[in-house]
C-alpha positions as CSV (number, residue, x, y, z in Angstrom):
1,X,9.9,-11.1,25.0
2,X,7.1,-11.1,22.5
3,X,7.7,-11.7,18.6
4,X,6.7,-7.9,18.3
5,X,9.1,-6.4,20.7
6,X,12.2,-7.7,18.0
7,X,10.4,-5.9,15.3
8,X,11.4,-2.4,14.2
9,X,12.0,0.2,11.5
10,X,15.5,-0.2,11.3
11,X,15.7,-4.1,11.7
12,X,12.8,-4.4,8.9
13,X,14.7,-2.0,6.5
14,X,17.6,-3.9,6.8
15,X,15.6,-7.3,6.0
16,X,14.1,-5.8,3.3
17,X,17.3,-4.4,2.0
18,X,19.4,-7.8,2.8
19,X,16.3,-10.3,0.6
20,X,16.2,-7.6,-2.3
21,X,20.4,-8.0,-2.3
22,X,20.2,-11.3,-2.0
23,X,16.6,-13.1,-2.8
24,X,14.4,-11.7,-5.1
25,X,13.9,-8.1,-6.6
26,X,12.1,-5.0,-5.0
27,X,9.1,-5.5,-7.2
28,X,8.9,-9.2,-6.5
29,X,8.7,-8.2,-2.7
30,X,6.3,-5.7,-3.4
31,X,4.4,-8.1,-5.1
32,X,4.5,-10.5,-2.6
33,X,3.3,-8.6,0.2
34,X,0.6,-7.1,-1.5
35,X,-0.8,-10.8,-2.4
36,X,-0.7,-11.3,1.3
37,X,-3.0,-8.5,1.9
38,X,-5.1,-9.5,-0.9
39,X,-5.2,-12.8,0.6
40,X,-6.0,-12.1,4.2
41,X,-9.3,-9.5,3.4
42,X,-12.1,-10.0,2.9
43,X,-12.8,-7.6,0.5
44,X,-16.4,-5.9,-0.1
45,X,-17.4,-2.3,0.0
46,X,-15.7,0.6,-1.7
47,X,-12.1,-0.1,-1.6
48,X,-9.4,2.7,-1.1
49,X,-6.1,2.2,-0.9
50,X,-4.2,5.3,0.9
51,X,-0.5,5.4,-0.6
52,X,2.7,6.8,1.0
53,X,5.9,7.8,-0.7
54,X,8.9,5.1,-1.2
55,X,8.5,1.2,-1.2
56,X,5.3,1.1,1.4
57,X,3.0,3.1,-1.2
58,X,4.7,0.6,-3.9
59,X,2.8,-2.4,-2.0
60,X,-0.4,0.0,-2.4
61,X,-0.5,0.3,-6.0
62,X,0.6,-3.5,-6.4
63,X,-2.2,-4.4,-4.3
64,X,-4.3,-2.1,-6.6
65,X,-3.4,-3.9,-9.3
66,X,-4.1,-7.3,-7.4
67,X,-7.6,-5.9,-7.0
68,X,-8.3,-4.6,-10.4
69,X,-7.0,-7.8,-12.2
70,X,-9.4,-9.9,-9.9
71,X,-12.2,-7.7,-10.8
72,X,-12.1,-5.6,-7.6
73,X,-13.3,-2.1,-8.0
74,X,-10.7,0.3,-5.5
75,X,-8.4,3.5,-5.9
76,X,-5.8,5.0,-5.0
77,X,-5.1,8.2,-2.5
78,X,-1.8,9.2,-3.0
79,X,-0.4,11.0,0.7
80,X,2.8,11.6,-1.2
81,X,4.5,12.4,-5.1
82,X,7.4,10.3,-3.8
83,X,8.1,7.2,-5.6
84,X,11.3,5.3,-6.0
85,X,11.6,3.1,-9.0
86,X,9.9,0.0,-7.9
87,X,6.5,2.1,-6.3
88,X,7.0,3.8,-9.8
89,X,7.1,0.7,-11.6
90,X,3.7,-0.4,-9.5
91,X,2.5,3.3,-10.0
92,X,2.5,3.3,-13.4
93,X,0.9,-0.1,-13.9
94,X,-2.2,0.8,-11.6
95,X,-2.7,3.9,-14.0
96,X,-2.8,1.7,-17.3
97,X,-5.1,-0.9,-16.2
98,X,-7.4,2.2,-14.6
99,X,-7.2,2.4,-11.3
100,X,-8.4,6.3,-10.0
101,X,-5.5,7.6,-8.1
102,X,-6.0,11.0,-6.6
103,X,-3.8,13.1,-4.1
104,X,-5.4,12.7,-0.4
105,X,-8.2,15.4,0.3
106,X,-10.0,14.8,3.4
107,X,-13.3,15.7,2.2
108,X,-13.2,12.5,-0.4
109,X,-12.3,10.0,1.8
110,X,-14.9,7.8,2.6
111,X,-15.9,7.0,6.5
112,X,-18.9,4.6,5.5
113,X,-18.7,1.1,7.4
114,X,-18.5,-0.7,4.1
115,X,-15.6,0.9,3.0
116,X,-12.4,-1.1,3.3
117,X,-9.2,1.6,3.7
118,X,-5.5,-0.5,3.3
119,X,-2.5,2.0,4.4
120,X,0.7,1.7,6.4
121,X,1.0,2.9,9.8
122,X,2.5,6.2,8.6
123,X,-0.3,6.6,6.6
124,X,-2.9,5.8,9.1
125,X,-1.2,8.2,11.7
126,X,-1.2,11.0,8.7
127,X,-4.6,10.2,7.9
128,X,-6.4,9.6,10.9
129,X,-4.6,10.4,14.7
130,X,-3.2,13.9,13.4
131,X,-6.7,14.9,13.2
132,X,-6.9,14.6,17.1
């Protein structure tokens, strides 16, 4: 069995849930993985950050933030209103330090090869394979 095949939906919600209980906070994990990403890209390019609803588009706008406060230029496609209180939190944040955030129309979203485009899997599915 590959490292892959024990990952899931169910058994990541639940590690999520179980290190917010008993590690760090919600925003701290948000944080954190959104550092990662920053870390591992090589950013360039126009930068656009597709957003989801719940704690996935909360590592979005942290990494927004990330960007901006290292003098990245990127924003923000929201694919969703939803936010719970830690996306919010990240949400808010991105607005006041001026990252653009507009709701997703296809016709904006950039296809060039120097664009960089961060999203979950949902929101790569949404984006991308519903257009067949």
């Amino acid at each position: 069995m590959k490292a892959l095949d024990c990952i899931s939906v169910e058994n990541m919600r639940e590690s999520d849930r179980m290190t917010i209980e008993k590690v760090v906070s919600g925003r701290t994990l948000m944080y954190r993985a959104a550092m990662g990403v920053f870390r591992a890209v090589n950013w360039h390019g126009e930068i656009v950050i597709a957003v989801g609803g719940g704690n996935n588009g909360g590592d979005g706008y942290a990494l927004a933030c990330i960007l901006k406060r290292n003098n990245y230029t990127c924003r923000i496609v929201k694919l969703s209103k939803k936010l719970t209180d830690d996306s919010g939190f990240y949400a808010k944040l991105a607005e006041s330090l001026g990252v653009p955030c507009e709701a997703y129309a296809s016709e904006r979203l950039p296809m060039q090869t120097s664009s960089s485009i961060v999203c979950s899997e949902q929101a790569f599915r949404a984006l991308f394979v519903s257009r067949g």
